[in-house]
Every structure is written in structure tokens, then in C-alpha cells.
C-alpha angles and dihedrals in degrees: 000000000000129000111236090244087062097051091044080052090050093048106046087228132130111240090237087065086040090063099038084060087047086049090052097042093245100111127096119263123289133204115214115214124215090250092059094261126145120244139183136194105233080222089053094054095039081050092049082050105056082053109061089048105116115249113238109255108256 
């Protein structure tokens, strides 16, 4: 599981977009821990990523 800090690493992104796109349900899947703290599933996040890949124009 990935700390919020490395996928907004990952992603190049600042954790306020990062929650605009949360508030907005566009964000991958979190986990949230007993103590309050952001995860997320490295497959979640490889899944959130597939698909935000473009789709060739037909």
C-alpha cells in the first residue's frame, strides 16, 4: 500500500488537486487507516491509471 505523498509523487500532482479530483469521485481508491491516514493499493492506482490513458480516435 502506498502513502498518499508517494502517489502524489508518482503522479506529479499537488495533494490539493488530488483532493478536488476525490471531491469529484475521479480519483483512484483509498484506504482509510484506523489512525486517519490515506492508502492506496498500488493495483488500484495502476487500475485508476489504465484508465485515464486516451482512447485512439477511431
Amino acid at each position: 500500500m502506498l502513502r498518499l505523498t508517494e502517489v502524489l509523487a508518482e503522479l506529479d500532482m499537488s495533494r490539493a488537486a488530488f483532493y478536488r479530483m476525490r471531491a469529484r469521485g475521479l480519483a483512484p481508491r483509498i484506504v482509510k487507516l484506523p489512525n486517519h491516514q490515506i492508502r492506496i493499493r498500488r493495483a488500484d492506482l495502476d487500475a485508476w491509471l489504465s484508465g485515464q490513458e486516451e482512447q485512439p480516435a477511431a
